[in-house]
N, CA, C and O atoms as a GROMACS GRO file, in nm:
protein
  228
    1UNK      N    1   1.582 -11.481   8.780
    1UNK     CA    2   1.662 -11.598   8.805
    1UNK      C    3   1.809 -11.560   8.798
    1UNK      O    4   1.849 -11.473   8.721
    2UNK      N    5   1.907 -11.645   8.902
    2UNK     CA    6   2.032 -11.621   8.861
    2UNK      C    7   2.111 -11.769   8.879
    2UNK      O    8   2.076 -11.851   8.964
    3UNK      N    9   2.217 -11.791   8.792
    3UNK     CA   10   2.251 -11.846   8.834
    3UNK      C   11   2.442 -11.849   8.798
    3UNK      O   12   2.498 -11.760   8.734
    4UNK      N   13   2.500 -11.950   8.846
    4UNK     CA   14   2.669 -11.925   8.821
    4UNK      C   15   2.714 -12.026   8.744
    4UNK      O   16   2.662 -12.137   8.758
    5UNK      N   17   2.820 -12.005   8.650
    5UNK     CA   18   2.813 -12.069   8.510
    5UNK      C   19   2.959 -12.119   8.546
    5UNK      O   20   3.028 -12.024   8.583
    6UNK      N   21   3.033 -12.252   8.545
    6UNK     CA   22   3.156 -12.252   8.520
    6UNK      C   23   3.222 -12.143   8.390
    6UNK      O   24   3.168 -12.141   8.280
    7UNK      N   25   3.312 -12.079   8.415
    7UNK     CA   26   3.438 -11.992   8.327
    7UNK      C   27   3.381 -12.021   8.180
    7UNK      O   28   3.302 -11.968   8.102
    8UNK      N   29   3.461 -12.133   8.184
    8UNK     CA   30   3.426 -12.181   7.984
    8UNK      C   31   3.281 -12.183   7.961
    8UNK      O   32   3.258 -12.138   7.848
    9UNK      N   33   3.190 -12.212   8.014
    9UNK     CA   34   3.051 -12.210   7.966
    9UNK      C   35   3.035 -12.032   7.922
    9UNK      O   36   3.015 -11.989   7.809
   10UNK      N   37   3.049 -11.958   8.039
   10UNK     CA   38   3.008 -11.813   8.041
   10UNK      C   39   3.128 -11.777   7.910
   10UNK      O   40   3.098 -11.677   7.845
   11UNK      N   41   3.210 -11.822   7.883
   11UNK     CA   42   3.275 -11.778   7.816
   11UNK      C   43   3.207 -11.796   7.650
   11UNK      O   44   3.174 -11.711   7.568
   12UNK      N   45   3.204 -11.904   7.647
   12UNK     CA   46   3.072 -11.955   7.536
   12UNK      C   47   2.953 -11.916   7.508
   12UNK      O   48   2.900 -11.914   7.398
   13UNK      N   49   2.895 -11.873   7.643
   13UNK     CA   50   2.778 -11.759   7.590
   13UNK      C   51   2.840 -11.631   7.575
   13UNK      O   52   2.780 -11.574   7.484
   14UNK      N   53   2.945 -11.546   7.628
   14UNK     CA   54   2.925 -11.439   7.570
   14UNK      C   55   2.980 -11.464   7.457
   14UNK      O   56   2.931 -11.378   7.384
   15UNK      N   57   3.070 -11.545   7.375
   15UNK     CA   58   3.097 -11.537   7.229
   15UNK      C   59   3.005 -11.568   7.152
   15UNK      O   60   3.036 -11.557   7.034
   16UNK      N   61   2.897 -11.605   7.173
   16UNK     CA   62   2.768 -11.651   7.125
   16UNK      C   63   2.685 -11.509   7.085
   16UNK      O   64   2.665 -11.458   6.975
   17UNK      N   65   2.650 -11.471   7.208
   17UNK     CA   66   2.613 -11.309   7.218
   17UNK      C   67   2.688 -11.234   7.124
   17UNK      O   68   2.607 -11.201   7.036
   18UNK      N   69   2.775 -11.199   7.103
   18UNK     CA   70   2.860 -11.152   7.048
   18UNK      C   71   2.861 -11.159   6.895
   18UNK      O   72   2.863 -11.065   6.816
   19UNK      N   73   2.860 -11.254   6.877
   19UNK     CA   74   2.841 -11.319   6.713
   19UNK      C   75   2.694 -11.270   6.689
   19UNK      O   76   2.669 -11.200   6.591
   20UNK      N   77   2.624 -11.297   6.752
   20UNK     CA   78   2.461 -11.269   6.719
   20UNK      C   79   2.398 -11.138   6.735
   20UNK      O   80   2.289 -11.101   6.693
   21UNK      N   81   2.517 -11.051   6.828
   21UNK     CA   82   2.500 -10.918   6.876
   21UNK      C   83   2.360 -10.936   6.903
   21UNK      O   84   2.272 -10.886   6.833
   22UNK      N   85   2.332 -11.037   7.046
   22UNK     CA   86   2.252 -11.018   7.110
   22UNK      C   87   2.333 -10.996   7.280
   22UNK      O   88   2.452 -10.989   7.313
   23UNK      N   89   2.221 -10.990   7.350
   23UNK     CA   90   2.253 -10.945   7.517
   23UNK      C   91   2.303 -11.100   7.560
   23UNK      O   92   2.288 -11.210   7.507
   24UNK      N   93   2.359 -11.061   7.664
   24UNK     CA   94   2.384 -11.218   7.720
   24UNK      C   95   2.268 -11.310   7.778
   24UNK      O   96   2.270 -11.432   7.790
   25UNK      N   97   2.171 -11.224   7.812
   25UNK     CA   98   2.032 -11.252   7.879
   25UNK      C   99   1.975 -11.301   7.769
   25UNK      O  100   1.939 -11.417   7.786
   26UNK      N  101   1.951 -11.257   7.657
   26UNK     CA  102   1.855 -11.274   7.537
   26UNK      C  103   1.947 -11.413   7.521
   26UNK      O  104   1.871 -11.507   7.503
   27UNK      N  105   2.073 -11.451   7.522
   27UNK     CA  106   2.107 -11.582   7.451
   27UNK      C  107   2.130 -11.672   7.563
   27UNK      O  108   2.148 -11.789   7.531
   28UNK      N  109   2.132 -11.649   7.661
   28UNK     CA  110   2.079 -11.731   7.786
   28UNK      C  111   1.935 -11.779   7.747
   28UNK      O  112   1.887 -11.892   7.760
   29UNK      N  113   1.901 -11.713   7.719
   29UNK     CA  114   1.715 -11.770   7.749
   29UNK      C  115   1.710 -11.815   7.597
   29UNK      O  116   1.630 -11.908   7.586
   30UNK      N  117   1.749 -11.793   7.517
   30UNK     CA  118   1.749 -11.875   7.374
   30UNK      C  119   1.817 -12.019   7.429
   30UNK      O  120   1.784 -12.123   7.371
   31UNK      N  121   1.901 -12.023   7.526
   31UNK     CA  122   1.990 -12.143   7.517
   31UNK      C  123   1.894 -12.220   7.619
   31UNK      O  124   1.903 -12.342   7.604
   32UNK      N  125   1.823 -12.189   7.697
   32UNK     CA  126   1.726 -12.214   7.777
   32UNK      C  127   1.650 -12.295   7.736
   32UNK      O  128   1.635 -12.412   7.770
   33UNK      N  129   1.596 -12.229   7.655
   33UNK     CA  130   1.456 -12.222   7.560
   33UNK      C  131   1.483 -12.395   7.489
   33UNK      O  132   1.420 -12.499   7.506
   34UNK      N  133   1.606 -12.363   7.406
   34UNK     CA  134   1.639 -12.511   7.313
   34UNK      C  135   1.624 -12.621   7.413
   34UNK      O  136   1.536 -12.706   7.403
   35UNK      N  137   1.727 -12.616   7.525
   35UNK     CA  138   1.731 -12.705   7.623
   35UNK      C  139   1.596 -12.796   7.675
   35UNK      O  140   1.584 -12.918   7.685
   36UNK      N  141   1.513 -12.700   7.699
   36UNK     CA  142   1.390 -12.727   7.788
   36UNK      C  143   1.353 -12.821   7.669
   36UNK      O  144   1.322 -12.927   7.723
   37UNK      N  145   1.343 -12.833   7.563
   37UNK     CA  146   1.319 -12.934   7.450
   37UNK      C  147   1.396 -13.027   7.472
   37UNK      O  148   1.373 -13.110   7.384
   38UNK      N  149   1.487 -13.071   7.547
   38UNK     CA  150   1.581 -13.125   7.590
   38UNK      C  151   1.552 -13.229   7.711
   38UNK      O  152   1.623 -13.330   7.717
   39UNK      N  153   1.450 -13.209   7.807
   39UNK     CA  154   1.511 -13.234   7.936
   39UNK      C  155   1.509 -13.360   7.989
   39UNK      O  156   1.560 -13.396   8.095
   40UNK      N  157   1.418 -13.455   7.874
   40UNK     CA  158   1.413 -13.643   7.881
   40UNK      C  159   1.591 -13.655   7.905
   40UNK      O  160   1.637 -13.737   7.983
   41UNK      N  161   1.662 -13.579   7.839
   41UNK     CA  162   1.799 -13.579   7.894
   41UNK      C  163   1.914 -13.575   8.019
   41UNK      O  164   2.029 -13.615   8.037
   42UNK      N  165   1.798 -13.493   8.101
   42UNK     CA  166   1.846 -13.492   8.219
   42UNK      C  167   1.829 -13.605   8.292
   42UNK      O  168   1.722 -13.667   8.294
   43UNK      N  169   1.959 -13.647   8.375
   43UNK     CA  170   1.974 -13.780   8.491
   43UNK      C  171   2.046 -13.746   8.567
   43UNK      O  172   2.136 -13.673   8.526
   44UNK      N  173   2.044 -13.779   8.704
   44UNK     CA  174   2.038 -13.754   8.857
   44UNK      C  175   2.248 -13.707   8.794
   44UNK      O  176   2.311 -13.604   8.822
   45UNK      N  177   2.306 -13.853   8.692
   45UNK     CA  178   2.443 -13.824   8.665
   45UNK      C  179   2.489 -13.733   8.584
   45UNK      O  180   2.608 -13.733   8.551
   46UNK      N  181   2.422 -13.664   8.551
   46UNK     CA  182   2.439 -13.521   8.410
   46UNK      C  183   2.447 -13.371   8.508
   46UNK      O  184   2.485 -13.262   8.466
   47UNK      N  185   2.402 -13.399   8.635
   47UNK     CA  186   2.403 -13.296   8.694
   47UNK      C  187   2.523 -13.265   8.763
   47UNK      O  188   2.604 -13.330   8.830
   48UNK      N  189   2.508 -13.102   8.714
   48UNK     CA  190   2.646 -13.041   8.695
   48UNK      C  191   2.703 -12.987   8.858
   48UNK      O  192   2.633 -12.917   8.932
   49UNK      N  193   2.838 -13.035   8.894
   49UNK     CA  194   2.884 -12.984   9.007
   49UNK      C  195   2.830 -12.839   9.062
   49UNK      O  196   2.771 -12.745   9.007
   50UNK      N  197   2.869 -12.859   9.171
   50UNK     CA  198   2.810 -12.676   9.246
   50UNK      C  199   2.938 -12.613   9.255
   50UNK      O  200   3.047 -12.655   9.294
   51UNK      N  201   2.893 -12.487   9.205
   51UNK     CA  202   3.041 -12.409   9.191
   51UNK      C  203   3.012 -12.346   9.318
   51UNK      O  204   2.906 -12.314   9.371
   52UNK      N  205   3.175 -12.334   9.365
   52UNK     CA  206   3.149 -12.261   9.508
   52UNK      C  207   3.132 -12.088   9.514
   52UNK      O  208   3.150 -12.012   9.418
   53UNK      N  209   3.096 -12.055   9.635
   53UNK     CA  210   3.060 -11.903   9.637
   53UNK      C  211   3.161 -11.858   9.641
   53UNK      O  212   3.243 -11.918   9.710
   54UNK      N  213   3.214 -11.704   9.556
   54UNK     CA  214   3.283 -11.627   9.603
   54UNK      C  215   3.302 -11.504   9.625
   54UNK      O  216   3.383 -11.440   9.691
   55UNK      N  217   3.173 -11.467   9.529
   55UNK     CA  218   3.100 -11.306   9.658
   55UNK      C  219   2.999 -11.288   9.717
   55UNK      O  220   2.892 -11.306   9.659
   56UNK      N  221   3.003 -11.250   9.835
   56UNK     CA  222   2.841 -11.231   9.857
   56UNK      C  223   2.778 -11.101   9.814
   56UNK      O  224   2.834 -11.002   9.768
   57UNK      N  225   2.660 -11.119   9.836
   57UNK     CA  226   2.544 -11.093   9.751
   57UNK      C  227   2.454 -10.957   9.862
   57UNK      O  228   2.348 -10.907   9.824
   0.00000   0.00000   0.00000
């Protein structure tokens, strides 16, 4: 899976990572993980803008 994180979010996981001296992947999928316990939370209005492309792939 991939996906693109607004600035401050990615910035928040790697200080996360960091503190826990885990991978950014390992605390992605920890942050994942909590969420999915989460997702009665999600509504059509919680959903997060599309960041635009700016390299290709």
């Amino acid at each position: 899976m991939a996906t693109r994180l607004p600035t401050e979010a990615s910035d928040l996981v790697r200080e996360l990572a960091e503190e826990r001296d885990w991978s950014y992947s390992e605390t992605l999928a920890a942050l994942v993980a909590i969420g999915l316990d989460h997702t009665s939370e999600l509504a059509p209005s919680n959903r997060p803008e599309e960041l635009p492309l700016t390299k290709a792939s």
